[in-house]
C-alpha positions as CSV (number, residue, x, y, z in Angstrom):
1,X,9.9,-34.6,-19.7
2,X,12.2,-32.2,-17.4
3,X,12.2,-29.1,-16.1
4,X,11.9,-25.4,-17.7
5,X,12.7,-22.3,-15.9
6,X,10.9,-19.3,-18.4
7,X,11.9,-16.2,-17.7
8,X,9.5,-13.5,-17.5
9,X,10.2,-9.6,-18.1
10,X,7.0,-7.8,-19.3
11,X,4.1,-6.3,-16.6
12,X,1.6,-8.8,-16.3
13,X,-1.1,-6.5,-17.5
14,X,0.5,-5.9,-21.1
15,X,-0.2,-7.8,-24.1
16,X,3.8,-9.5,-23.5
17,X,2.9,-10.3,-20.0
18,X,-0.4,-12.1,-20.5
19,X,1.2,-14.1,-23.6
20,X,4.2,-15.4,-20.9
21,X,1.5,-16.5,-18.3
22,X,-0.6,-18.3,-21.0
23,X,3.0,-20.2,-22.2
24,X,4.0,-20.7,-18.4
25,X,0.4,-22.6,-18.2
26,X,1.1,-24.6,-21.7
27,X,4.8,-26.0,-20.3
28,X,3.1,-27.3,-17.0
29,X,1.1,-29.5,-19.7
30,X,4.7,-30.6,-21.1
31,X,7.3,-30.5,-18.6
32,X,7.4,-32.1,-15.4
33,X,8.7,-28.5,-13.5
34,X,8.1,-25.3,-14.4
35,X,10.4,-22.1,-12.3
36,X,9.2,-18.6,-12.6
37,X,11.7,-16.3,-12.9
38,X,10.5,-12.8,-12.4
39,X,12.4,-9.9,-13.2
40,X,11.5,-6.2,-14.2
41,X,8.1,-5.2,-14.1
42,X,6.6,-9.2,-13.9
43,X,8.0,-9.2,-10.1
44,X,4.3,-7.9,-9.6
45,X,3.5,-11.6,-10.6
46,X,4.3,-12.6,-7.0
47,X,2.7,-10.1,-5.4
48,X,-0.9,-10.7,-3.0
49,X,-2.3,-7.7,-4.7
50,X,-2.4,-8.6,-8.4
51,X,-4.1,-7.0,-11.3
52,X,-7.6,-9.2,-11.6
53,X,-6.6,-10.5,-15.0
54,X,-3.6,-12.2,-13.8
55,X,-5.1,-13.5,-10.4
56,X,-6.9,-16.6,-12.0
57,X,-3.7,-17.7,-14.3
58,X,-1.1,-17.7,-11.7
59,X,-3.4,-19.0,-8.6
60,X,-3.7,-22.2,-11.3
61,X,0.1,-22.1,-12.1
62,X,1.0,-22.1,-9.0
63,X,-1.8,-24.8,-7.9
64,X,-0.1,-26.7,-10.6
65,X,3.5,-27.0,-9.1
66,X,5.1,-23.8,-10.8
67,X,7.7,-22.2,-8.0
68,X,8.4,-18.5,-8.3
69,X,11.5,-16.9,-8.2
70,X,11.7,-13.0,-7.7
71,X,15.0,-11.0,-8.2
72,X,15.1,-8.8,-5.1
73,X,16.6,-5.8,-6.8
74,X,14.3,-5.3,-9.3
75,X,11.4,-5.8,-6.6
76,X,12.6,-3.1,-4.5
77,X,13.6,-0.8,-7.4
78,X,9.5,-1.1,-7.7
79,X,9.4,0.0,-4.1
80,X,7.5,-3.6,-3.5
81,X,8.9,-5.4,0.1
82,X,9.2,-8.9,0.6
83,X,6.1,-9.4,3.0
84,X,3.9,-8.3,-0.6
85,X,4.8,-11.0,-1.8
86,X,2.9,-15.1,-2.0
87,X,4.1,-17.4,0.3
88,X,5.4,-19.9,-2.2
89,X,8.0,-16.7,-3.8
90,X,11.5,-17.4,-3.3
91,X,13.6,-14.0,-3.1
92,X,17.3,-13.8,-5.3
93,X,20.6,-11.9,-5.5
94,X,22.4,-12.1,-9.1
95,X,24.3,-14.5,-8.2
96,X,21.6,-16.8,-7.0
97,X,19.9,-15.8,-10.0
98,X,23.2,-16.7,-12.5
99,X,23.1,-20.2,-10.7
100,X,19.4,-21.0,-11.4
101,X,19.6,-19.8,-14.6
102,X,22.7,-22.0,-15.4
103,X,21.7,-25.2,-13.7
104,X,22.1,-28.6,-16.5
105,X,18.9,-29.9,-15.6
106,X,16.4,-27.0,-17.0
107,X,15.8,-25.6,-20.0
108,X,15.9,-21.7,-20.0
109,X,13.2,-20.0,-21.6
110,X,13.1,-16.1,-22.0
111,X,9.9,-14.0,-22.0
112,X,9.5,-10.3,-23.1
């Protein structure tokens, strides 16, 4: 049924955060890809060391085909480095970012 690319904003421990992760896992069930784009406090998302009530939601996301995108300013303005990160993350500049975002084929989704 297409792709969605739902961008995500809010820390994954805040009421915001946990409502994205639960609407990331209901377009899985609806579309046939699903990016991740983290900005702001979500880049945590991608990080090894989650919070414990986000662990179980993006291990089945991401068990489920979702790719993860992180903006690389906003992770190190969070003094986070790349090798934090899961193995499946895939690091972007603005511009990189403003070409996924704009790309015909997904449907762009924005998150608090």
């Amino acid at each position: 049924m297409g792709a969605v690319c739902l961008v995500i904003v809010s820390p994954p421990t805040s009421r915001e955060g946990r409502e994205a992760l639960s609407l990331a896992e209901s377009f899985l069930a609806s579309f046939d890809a699903l990016a991740l784009v983290l900005l702001q406090d979500a880049v945590v998302l991608a990080c090894r060391k989650r919070a414990p009530e986000t662990f179980e939601a993006m291990e089945r996301l991401l068990a489920r085909g979702a790719s993860l995108y992180i903006l690389r300013e906003d992770l190190a303005l969070r003094g986070l480095a790349s090798a934090e990160l899961l193995e499946s993350s895939v690091l972007m500049d603005y511009p990189g970012l403003a070409k996924l975002l704009a790309d015909d084929r997904a449907q762009v989704i924005g998150c608090m």
